[in-house]
C-alpha positions as CSV (number, residue, x, y, z in Angstrom):
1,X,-88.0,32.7,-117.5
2,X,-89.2,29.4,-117.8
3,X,-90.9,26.7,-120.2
4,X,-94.5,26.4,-120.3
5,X,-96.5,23.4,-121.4
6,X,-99.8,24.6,-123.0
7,X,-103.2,22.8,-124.1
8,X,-101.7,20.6,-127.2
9,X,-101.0,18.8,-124.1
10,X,-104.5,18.1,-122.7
11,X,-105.1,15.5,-125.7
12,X,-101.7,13.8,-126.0
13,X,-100.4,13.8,-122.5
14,X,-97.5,11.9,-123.8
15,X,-94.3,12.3,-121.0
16,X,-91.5,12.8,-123.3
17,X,-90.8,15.9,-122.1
18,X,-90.7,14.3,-118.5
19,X,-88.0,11.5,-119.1
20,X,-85.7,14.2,-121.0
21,X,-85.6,16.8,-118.2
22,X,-82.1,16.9,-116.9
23,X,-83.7,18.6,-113.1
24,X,-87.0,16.8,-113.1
25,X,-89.3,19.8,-112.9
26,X,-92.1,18.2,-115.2
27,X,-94.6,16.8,-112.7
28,X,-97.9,15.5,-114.0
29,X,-101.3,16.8,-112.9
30,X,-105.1,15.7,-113.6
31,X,-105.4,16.7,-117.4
32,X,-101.8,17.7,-118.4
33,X,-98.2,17.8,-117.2
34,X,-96.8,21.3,-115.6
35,X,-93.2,22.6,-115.3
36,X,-92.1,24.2,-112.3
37,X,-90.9,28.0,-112.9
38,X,-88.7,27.6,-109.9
39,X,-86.8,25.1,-111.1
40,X,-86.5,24.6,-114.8
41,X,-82.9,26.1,-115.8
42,X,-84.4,26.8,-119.4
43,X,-82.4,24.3,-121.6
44,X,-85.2,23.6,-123.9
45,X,-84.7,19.4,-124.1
46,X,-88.4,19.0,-123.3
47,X,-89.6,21.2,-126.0
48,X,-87.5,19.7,-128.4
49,X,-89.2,16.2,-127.8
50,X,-92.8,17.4,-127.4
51,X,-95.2,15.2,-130.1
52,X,-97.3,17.9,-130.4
53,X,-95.6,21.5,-130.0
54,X,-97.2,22.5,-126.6
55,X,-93.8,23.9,-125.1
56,X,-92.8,27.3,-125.0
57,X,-90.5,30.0,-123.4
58,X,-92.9,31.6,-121.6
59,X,-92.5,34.8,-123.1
60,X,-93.1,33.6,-126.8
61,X,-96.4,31.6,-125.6
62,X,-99.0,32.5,-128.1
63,X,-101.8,34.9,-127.2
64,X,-104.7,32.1,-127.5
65,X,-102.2,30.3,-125.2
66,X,-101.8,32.6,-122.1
67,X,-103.7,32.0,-119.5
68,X,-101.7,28.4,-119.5
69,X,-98.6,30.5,-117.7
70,X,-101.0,31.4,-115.1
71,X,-102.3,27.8,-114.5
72,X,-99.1,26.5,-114.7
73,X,-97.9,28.7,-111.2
74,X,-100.6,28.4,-109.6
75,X,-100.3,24.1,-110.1
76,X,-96.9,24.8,-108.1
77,X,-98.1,27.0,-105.7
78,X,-101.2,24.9,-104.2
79,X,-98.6,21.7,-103.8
């Protein structure tokens, strides 16, 4: 189980959560930053330093979030 970073993101875009992550799986895209499932060891630093709350295990992201644990794989798998 990994983090997910979910649409909160899309108008802050802010990077904490990439400068705090102890195995660099945060990588940036065209709109929002993403968080590689294969590699995130789960130890939360990046959600505690989001601005705007867009981090989540990904089995406690909200329903009207969902479809941003999709999006997030496929970002990985099309690299």
């Amino acid at each position: 189980m990994a983090f997910v970073i979910t649409s909160p993101c899309k108008t802050e875009k802010a990077g904490e959560c990439v400068e705090v992550c102890p195995v660099d799986c945060i990588e940036e895209g065209k709109d929002m930053f993403y968080i590689d499932p294969d590699i995130c060891i789960d130890c939360g630093a990046c959600e505690a330093v989001c601005p705007v709350e867009a981090i989540y295990m990904e089995d406690e992201v909200p329903e009207k979030e969902s479809e941003y644990v999709s999006l997030n794989r496929v970002f990985f798998e099309n690299r």
